[in-house]
C-alpha atoms as a printed R data frame, in Angstrom:
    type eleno elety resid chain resno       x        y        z
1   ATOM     1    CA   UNK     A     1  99.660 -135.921 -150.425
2   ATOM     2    CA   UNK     A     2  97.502 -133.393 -150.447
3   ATOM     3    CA   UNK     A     3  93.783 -133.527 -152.376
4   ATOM     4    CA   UNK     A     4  90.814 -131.921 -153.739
5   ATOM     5    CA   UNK     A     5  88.007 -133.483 -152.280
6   ATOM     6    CA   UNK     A     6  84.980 -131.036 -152.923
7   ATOM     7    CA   UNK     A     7  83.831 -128.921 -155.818
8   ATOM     8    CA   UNK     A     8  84.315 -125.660 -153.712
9   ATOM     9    CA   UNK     A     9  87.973 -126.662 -153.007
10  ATOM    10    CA   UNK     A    10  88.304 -127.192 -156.615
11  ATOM    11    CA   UNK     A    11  86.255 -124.119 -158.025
12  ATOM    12    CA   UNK     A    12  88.610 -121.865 -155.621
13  ATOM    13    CA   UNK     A    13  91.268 -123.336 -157.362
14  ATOM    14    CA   UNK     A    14  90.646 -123.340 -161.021
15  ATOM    15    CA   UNK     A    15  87.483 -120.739 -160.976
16  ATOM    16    CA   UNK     A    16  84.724 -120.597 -163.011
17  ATOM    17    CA   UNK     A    17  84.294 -121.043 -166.617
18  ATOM    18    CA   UNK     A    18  84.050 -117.891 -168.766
19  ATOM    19    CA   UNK     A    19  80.999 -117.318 -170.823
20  ATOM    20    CA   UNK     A    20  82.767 -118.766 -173.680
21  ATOM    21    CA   UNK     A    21  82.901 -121.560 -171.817
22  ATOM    22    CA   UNK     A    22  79.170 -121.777 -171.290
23  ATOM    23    CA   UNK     A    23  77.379 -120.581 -174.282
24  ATOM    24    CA   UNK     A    24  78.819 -122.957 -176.739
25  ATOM    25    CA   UNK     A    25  77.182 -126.142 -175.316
26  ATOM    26    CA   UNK     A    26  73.960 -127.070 -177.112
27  ATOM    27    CA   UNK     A    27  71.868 -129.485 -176.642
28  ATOM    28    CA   UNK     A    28  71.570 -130.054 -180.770
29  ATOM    29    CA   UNK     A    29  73.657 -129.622 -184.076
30  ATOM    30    CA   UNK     A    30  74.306 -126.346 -185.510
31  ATOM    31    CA   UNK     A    31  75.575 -126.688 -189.082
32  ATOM    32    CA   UNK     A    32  79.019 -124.932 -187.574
33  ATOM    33    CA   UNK     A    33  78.989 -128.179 -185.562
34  ATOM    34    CA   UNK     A    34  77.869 -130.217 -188.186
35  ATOM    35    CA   UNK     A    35  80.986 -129.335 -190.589
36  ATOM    36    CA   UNK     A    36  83.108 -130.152 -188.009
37  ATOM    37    CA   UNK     A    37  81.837 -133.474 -188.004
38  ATOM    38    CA   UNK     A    38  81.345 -133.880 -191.486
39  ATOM    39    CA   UNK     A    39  85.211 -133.427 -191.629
40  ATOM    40    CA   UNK     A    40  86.165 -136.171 -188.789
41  ATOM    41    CA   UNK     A    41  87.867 -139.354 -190.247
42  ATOM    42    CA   UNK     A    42  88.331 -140.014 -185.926
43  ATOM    43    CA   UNK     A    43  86.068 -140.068 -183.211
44  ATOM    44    CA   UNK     A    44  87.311 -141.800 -179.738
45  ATOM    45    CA   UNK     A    45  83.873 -143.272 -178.115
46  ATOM    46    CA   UNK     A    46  83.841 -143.340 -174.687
47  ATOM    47    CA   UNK     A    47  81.183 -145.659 -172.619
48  ATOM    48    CA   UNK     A    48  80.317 -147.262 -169.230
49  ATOM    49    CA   UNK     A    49  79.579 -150.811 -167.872
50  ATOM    50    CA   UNK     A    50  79.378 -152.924 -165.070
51  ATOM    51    CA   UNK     A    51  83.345 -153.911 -165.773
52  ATOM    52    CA   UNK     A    52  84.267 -149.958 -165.790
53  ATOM    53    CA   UNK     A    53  84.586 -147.713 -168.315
54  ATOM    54    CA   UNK     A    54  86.341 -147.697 -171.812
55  ATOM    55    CA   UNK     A    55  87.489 -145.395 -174.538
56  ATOM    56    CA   UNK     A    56  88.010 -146.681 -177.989
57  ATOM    57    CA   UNK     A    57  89.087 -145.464 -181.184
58  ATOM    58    CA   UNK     A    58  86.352 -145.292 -184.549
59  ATOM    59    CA   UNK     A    59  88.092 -144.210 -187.832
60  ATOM    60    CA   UNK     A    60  86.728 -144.112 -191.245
61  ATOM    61    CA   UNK     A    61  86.689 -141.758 -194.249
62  ATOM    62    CA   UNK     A    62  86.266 -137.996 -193.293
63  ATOM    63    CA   UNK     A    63  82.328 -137.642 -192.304
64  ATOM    64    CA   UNK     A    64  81.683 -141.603 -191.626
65  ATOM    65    CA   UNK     A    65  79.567 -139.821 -188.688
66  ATOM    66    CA   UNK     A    66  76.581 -139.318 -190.182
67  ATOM    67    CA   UNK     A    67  74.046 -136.315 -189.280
68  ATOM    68    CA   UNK     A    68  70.160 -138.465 -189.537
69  ATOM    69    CA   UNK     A    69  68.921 -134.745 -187.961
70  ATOM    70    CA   UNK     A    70  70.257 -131.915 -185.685
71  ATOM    71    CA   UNK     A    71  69.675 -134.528 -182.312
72  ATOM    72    CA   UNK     A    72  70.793 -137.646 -183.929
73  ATOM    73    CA   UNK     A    73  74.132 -139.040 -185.036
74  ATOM    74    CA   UNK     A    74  74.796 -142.593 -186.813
75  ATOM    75    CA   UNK     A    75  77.872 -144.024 -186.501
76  ATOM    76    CA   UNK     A    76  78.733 -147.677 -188.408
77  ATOM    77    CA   UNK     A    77  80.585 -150.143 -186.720
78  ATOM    78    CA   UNK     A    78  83.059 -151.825 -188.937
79  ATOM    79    CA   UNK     A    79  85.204 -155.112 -188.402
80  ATOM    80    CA   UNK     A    80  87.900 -155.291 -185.794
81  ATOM    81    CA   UNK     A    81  88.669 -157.398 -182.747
82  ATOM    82    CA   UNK     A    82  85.262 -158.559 -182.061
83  ATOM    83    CA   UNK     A    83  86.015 -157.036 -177.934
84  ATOM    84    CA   UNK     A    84  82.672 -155.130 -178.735
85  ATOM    85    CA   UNK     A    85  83.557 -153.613 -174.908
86  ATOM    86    CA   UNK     A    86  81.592 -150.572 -176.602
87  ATOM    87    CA   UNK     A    87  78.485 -152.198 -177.275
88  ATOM    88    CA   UNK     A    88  78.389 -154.532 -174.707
89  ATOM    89    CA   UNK     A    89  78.335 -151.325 -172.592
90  ATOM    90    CA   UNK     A    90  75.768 -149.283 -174.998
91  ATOM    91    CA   UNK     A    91  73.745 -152.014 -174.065
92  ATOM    92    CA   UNK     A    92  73.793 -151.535 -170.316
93  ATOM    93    CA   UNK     A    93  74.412 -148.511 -170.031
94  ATOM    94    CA   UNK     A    94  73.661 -145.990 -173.219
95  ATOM    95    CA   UNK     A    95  75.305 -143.124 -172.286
96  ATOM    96    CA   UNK     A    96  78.211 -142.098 -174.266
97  ATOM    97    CA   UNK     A    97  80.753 -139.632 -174.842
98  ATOM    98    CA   UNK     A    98  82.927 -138.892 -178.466
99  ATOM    99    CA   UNK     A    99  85.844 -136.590 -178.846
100 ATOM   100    CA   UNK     A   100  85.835 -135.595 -182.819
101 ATOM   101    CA   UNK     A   101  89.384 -134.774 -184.113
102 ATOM   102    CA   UNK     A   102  90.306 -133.333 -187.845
103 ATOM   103    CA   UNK     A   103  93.742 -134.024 -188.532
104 ATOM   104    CA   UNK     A   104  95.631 -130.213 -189.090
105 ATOM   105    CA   UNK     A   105  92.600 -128.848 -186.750
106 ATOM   106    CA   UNK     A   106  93.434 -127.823 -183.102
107 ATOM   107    CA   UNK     A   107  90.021 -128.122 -182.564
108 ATOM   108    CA   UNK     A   108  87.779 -130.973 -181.137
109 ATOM   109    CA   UNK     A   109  84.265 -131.124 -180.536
110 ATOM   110    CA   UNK     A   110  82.885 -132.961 -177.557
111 ATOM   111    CA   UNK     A   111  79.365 -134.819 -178.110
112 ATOM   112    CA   UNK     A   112  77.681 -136.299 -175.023
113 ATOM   113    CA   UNK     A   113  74.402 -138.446 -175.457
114 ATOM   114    CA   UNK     A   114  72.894 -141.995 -175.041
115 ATOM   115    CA   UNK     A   115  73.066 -144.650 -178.060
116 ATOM   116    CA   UNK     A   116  71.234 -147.362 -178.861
117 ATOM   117    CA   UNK     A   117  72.589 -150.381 -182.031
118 ATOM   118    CA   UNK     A   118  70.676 -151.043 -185.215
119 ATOM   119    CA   UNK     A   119  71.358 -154.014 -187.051
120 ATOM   120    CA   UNK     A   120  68.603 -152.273 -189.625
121 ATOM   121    CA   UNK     A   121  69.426 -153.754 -192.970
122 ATOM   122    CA   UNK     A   122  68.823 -150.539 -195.339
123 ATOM   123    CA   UNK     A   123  70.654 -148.793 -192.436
124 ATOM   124    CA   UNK     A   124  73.553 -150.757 -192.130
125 ATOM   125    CA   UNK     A   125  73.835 -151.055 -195.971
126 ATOM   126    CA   UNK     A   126  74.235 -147.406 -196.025
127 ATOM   127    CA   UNK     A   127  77.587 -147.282 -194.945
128 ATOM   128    CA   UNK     A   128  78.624 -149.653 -197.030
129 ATOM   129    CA   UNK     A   129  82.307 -149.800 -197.833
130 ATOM   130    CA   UNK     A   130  83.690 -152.075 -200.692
131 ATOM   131    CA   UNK     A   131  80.414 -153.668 -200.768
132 ATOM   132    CA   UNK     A   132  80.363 -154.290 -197.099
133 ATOM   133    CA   UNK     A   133  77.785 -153.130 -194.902
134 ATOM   134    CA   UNK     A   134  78.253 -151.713 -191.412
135 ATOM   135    CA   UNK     A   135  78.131 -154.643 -188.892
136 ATOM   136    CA   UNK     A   136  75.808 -152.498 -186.930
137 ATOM   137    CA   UNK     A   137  75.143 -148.511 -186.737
138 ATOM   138    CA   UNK     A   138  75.544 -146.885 -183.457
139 ATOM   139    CA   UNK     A   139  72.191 -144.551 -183.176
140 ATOM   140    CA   UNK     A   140  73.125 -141.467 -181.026
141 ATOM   141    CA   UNK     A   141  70.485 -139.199 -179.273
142 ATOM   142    CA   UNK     A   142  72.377 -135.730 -178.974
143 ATOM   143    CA   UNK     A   143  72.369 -133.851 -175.495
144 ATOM   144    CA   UNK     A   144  75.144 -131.804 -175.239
145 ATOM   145    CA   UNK     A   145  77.635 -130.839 -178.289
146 ATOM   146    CA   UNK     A   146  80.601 -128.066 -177.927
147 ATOM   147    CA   UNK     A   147  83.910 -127.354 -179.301
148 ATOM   148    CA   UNK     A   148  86.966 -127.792 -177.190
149 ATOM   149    CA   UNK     A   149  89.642 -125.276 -177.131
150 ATOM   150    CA   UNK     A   150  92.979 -125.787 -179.079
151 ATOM   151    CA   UNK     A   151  95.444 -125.725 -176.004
152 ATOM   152    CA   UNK     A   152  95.520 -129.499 -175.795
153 ATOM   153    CA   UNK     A   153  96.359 -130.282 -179.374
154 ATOM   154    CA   UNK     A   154  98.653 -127.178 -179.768
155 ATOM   155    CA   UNK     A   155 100.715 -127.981 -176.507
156 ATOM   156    CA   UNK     A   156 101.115 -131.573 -177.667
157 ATOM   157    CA   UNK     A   157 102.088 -130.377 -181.202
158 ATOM   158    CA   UNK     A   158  99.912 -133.361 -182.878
159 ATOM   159    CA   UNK     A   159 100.193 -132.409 -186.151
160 ATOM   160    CA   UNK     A   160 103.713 -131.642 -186.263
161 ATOM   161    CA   UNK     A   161 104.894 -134.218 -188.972
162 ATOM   162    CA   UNK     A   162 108.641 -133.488 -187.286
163 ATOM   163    CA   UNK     A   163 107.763 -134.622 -183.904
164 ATOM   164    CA   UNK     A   164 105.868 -137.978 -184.736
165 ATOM   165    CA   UNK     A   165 107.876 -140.613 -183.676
166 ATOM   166    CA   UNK     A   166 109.575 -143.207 -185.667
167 ATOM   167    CA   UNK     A   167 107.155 -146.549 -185.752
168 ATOM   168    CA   UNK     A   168 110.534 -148.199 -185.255
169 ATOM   169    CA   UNK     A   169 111.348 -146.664 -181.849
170 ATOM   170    CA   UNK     A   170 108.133 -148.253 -180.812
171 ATOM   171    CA   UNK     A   171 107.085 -151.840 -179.513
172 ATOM   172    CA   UNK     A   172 105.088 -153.317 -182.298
173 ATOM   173    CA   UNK     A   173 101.825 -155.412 -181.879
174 ATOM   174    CA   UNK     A   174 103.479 -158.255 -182.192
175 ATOM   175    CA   UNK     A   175 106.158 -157.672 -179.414
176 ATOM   176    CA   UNK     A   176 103.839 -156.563 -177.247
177 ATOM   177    CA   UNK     A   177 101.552 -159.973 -177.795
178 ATOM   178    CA   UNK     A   178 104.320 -162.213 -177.053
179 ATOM   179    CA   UNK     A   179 104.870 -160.841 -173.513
180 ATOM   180    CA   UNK     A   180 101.334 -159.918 -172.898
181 ATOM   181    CA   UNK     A   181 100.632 -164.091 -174.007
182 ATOM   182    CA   UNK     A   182 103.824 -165.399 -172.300
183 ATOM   183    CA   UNK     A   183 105.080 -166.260 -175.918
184 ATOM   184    CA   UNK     A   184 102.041 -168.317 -176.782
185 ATOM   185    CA   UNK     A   185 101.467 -165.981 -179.617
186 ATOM   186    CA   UNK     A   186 104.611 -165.861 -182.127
187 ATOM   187    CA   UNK     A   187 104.860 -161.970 -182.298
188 ATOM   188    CA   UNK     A   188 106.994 -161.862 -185.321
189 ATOM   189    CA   UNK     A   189 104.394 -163.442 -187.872
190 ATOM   190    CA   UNK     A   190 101.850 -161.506 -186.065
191 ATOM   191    CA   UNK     A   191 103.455 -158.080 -187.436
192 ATOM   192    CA   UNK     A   192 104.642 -160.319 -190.201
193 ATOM   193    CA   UNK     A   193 100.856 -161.046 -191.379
194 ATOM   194    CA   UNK     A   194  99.472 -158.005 -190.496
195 ATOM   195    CA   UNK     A   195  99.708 -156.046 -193.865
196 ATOM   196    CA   UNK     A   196  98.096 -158.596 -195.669
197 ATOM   197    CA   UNK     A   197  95.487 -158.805 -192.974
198 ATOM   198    CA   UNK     A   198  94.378 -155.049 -193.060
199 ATOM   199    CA   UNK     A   199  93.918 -155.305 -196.587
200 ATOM   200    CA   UNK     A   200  91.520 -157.764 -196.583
201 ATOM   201    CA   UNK     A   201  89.445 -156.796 -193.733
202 ATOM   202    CA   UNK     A   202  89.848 -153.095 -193.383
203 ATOM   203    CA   UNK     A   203  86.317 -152.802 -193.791
């Protein structure tokens, strides 16, 4: 198989950006920028550690990304699996990456910068949600913020309601437990449970 295994092989390849390309990085939040985010109900956060890297999902009402000033971003963390693979990693290493996405938007915008948790109690209370408080805000130093192209999302057709797939054609949570746990974990009162689960600790 052949491979790329320089940055001039690759540059000769794919060329070099466009000015476009170039000019819309900043290294703070314009309020263009800040819109966008102020419309995100979905960020995926992407982080390093000593295990390796990991990507995970943060979802909330539209503008649960908060703007503190035009270098910092808040983010609250809310209940979920207890993994905390994110923070754990913040904590080791703060760099991080988040891909914003508004749902009928082909565009994303792309924030790089390095985070640090506060378990602050006004802070956290802030984002409170049905009288829950954030578990713990992710404080993020801005260093570089642009807007991705639409190809990606347009060539997938995300937002195409006719092309999402049926939930039914897919292996639920539950399935997918019971092999992943050799059948220790029943998988049919997993998904059985769930809906009364989420609605008690959505937030």
């Amino acid at each position: 198989m052949s491979s790329i295994t320089s940055i001039e092989q690759l540059e000769a390849l794919y060329g070099l950006p466009g000015e476009t390309s170039l000019v819309k990085e900043l290294d703070h939040i314009i309020p263009e920028y800040a819109a966008f985010i102020a419309a995100s109900p979905f960020v995926a956060l992407a982080t390093s550690g000593p295990e390796g890297l990991d990507c995970s999902p943060r979802g909330d009402l539209a503008g649960f990304v908060r703007l503190k000033d035009e270098r910092t971003l808040l983010m609250p963390d809310r209940r979920g699996n207890n993994r905390a693979d994110s923070l754990k990693n913040i904590l080791r290493d703060p760099r991080v990456g988040l891909l914003f996405l508004v749902p009928g938007s082909g565009t994303t915008l792309r924030v790089n910068g390095r985070a640090q948790i506060s378990i602050e109690a006004d802070l956290c209370q802030s984002f409170a949600m049905e009288g829950k408080p954030a578990r713990s805000v992710t404080v993020i130093a801005v260093e570089a913020v642009y807007f991705q192209c639409a190809r990606a999302i347009h060539r997938a057709d995300l937002w195409n309601s006719e092309k999402h797939a049926d939930p039914g054609s897919l292996p639920t949570p539950g399935q997918m437990l019971a092999v992943t746990s050799r059948h220790a974990i029943d998988g049919k009162r997993y998904d059985a449970e769930w809906p009364e689960r989420a609605k008690t600790s959505m937030w």
